[in-house]
C-alpha positions as MATLAB code, in Angstrom:
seq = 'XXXXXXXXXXXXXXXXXXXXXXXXXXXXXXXXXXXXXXXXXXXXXXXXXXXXXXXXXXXXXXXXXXXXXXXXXXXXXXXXXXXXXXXXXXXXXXXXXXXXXXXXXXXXXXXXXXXXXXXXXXXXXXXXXXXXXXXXXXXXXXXXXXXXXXXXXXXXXXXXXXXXXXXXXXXXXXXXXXXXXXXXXXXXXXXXXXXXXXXXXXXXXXXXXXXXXXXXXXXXXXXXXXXXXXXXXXXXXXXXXXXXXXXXXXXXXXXXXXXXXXXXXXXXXXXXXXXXXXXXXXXXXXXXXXXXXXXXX';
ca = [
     -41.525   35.525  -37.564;
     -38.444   36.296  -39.501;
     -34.705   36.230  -39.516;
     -33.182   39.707  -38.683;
     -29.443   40.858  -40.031;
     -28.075   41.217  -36.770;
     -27.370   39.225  -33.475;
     -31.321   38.014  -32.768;
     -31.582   34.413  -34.174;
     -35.958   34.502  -33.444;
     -38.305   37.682  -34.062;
     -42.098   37.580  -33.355;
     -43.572   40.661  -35.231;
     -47.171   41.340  -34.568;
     -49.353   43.118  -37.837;
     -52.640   44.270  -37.754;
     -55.497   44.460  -40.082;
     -58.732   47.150  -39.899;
     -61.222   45.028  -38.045;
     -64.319   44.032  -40.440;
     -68.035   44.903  -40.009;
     -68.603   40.855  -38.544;
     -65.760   41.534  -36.052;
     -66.905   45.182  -34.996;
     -70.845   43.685  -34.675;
     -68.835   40.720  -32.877;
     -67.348   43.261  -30.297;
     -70.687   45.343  -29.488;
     -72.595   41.850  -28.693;
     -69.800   40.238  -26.126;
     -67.600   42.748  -25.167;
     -67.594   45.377  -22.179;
     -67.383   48.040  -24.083;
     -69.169   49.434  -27.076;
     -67.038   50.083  -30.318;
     -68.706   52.878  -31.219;
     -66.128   54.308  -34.301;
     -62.565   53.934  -35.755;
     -61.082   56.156  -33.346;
     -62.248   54.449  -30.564;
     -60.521   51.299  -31.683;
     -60.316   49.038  -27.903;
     -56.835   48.506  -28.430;
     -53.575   50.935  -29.189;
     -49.913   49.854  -30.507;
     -46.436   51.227  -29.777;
     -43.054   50.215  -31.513;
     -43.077   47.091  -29.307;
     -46.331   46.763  -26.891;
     -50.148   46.331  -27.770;
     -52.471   47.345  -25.023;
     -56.203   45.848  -25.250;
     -58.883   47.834  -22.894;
     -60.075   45.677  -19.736;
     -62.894   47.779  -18.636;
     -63.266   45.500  -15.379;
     -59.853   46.359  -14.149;
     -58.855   49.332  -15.599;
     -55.516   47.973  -16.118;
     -54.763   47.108  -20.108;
     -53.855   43.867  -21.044;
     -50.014   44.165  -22.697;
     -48.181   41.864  -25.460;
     -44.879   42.805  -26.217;
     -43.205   41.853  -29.507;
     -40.080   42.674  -31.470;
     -42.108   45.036  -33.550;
     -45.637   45.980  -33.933;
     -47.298   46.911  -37.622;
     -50.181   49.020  -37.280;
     -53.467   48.672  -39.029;
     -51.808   51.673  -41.637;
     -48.406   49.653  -42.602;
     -48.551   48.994  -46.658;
     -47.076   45.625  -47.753;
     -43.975   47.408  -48.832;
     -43.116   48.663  -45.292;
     -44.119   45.209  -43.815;
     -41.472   43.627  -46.100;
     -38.782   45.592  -45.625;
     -39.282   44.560  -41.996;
     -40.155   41.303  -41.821;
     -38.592   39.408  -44.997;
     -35.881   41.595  -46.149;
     -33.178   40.963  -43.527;
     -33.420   36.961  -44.276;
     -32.926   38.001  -48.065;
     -29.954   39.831  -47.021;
     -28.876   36.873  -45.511;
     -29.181   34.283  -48.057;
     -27.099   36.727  -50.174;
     -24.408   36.246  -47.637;
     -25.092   32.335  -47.714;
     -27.569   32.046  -44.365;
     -30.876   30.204  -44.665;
     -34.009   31.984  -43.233;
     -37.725   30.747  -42.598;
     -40.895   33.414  -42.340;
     -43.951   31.932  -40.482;
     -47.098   34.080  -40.784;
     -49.175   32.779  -37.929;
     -52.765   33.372  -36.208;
     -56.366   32.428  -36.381;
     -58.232   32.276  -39.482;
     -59.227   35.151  -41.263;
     -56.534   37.031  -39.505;
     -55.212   38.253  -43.182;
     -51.753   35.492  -43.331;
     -52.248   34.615  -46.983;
     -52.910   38.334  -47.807;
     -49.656   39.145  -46.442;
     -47.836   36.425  -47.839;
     -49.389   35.703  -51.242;
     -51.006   38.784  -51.708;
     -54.986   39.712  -52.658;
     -57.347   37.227  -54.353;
     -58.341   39.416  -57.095;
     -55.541   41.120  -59.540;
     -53.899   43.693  -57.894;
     -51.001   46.224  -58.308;
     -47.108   45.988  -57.730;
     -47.999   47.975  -54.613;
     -50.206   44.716  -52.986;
     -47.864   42.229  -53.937;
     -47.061   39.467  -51.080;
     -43.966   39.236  -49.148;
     -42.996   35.804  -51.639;
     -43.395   37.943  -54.570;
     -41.387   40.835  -53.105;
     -38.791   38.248  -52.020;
     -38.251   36.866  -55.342;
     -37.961   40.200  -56.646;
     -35.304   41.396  -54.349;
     -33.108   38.066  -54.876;
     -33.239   38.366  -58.933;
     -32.435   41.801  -58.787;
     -29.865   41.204  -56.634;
     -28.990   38.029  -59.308;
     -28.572   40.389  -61.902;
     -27.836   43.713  -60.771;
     -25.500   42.961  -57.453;
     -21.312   44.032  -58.094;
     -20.940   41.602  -55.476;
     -22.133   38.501  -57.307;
     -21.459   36.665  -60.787;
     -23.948   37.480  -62.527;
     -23.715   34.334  -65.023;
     -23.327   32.100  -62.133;
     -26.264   32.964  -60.001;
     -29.503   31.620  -60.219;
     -32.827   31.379  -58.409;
     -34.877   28.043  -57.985;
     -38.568   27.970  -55.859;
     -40.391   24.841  -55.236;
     -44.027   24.773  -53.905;
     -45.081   22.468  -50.841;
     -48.728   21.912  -49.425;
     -49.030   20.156  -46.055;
     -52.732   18.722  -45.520;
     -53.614   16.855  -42.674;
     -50.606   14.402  -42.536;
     -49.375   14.420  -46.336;
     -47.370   16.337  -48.453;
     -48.116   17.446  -51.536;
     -45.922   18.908  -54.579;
     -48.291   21.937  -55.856;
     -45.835   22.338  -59.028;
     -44.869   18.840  -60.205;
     -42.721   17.896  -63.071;
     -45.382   16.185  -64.536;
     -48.710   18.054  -64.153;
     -50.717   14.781  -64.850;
     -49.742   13.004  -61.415;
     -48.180   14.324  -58.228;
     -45.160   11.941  -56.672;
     -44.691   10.663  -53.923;
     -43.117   12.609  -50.987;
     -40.988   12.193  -47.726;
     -39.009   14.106  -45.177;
     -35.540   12.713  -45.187;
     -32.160   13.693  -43.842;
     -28.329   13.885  -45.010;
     -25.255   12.865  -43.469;
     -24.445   16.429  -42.663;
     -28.143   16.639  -40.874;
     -29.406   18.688  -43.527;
     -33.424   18.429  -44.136;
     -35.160   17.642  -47.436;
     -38.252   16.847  -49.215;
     -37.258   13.321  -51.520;
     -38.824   14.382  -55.180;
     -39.955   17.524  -54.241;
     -39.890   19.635  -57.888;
     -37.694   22.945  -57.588;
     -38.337   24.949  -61.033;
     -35.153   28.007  -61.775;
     -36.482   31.309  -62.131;
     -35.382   33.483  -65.007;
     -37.977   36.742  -64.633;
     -40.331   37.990  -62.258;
     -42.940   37.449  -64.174;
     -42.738   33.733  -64.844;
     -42.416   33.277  -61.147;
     -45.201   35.273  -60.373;
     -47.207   32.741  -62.889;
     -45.895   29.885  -61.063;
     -47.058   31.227  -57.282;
     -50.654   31.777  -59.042;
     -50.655   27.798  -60.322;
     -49.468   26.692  -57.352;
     -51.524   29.185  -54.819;
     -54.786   28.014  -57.342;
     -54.094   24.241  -56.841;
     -54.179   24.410  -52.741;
     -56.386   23.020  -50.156;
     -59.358   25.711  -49.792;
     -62.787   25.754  -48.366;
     -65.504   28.174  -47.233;
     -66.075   28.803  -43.639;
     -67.679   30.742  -40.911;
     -64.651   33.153  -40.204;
     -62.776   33.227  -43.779;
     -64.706   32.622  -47.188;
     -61.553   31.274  -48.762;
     -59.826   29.882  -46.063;
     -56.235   27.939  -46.382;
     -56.882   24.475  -45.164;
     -53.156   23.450  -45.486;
     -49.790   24.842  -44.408;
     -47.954   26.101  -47.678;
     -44.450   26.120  -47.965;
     -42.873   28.493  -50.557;
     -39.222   28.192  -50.567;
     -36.554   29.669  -52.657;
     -33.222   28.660  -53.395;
     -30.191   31.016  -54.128;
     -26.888   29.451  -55.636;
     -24.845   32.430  -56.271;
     -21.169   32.551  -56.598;
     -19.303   36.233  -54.644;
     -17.032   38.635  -57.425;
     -13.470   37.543  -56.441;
     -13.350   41.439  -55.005;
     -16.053   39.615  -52.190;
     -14.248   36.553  -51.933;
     -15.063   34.908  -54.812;
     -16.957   32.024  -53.010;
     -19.957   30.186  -54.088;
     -23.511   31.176  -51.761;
     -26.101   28.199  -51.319;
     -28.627   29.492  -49.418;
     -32.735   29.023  -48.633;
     -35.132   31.185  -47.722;
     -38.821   29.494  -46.701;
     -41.747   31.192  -46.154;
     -44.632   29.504  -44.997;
     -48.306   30.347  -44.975;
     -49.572   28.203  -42.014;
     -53.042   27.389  -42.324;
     -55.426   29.248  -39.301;
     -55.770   28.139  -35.767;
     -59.688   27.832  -35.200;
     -62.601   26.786  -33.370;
     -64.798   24.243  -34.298;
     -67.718   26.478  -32.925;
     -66.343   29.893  -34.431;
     -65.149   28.387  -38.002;
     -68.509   26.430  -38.990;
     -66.699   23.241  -39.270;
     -69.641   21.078  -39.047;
     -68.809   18.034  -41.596;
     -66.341   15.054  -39.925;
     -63.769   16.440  -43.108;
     -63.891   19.765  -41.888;
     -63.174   18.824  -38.026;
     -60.567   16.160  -39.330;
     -58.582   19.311  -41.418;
     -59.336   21.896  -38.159;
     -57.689   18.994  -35.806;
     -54.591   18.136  -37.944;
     -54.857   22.157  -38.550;
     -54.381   22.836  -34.365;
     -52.387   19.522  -33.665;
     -49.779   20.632  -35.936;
     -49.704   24.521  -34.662;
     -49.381   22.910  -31.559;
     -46.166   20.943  -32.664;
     -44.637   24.264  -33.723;
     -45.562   26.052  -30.986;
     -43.014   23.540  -29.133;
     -40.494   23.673  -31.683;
     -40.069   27.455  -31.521;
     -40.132   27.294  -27.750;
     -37.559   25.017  -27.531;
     -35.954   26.866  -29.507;
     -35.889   30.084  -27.907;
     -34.889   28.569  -24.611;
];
């Protein structure tokens, strides 16, 4: 879900990963139908629409979405269509949020963060990508001042019903958190540590501490699977070349790696932690979900 450039305030963007051996065994034992090979995947994509085979009607189910990423779109691609209009955006001084949302193991923190093991520029996570595009922008943009612009990211974990600075000022202890709000209705974390960015490189070491030092565990469904909401935000302040107006820019873009929507059953949460993190997990899905749909309406 992503800011977009033009009138739409909401998109919901659907991508798709390969399906893995577990899932395709999965299929064969409950489903109708028999995957049998890759090109007889149950389920085909247009720009817009996904149709999934119901053998008992005939009829395929449809889901329609504001765009649809097939199983072959690179990370590249799936940037420059899902976070690239909000960093447009915040170079024009609008704030923009990207939600990557589904069940575990669905592939979120691959898209967001990028693999677990090193990888190439051409893996990289939409954060990473985001960050680059902003200090290039920074420092190559005729529209900004250069010596006045400047990129700042700060690294929030959500677990169960606490928040959680992943990149404190002090590495030793971890302060004390909480939502407040300003006169002008504006929303902020109290004490939450935002670190300025000079190079792509240093903030690609700062995503690894912070990615290292969240909430995982093992389960059924993911091996390394995200059992908090992450909230990656970065903040522009930018002032425009007197040829764009010659205005300052304050402007945030958040991304946030939601933690999976699961089944007690499915995700092998058998310990009273584990079924603890999978309710706070749902119950506060289930809080967005309303959000968004209010929002809409």
């Amino acid at each position: 879900m992503s800011m977009r450039s033009k009138s739409e305030a909401i998109r919901v963007i659907a991508r798709f990963r390969r399906p893995s051996k577990a899932e395709k065994a999965e299929w064969n034992k409950y489903a109708e139908s028999k995957w049998q090979r890759e090109a007889e995947e149950p389920c085909s994509a247009t720009a817009q629409v996904i149709k999934i085979d119901n053998p008992s009607t005939g009829r395929p189910y449809r889901f329609t979405y504001d765009e649809v990423l097939w199983t072959d779109v690179g990370q590249e691609e799936t940037f420059n269509t899902v976070a690239a209009p909000a960093c447009v955006n915040a170079l024009n001084g609008f704030n923009g949020s990207v939600f990557a949302y589904g069940q575990t193991g669905a592939g979120k923190t691959h898209i967001m963060i990028g693999p677990e093991k090193k990888h190439g520029a051409d893996k990289s996570g939409l954060v990473a990508r985001a960050a680059s595009f902003l200090l290039n922008a920074i420092d190559n943009s005729p529209d900004l001042v250069n010596e006045e612009s400047q990129l700042r990211v700060s690294f929030l974990e959500i677990y169960k019903d606490g928040l959680r600075d992943l990149l404190p000022a002090d590495a030793s202890s971890y302060p004390e958190l909480k939502i407040r709000q300003r006169l002008n209705s504006e929303t902020f974390v109290e004490n939450l540590h935002e670190t300025k960015v000079k190079s792509l490189p240093q903030f690609l070491k700062l995503l690894q501490l912070a990615h290292s030092r969240r909430t995982m565990s093992a389960m059924s469904e993911n091996k390394s699977s995200s059992r908090s909401h992450l909230i990656v935000s970065l903040y522009l302040d930018a002032r425009k070349q007197p040829h764009a107006g010659g205005h300052k820019v304050n402007a945030k873009v958040n991304f946030v790696d939601l933690a999976g929507s699961e089944k007690s059953k499915k995700s092998g949460a058998v310990s009273s932690q584990r079924l603890k993190e999978s309710a706070w997990i749902n119950a506060g899905l289930s809080c967005l979900n309303r959000v968004v749909d209010a929002l809409v309406k």
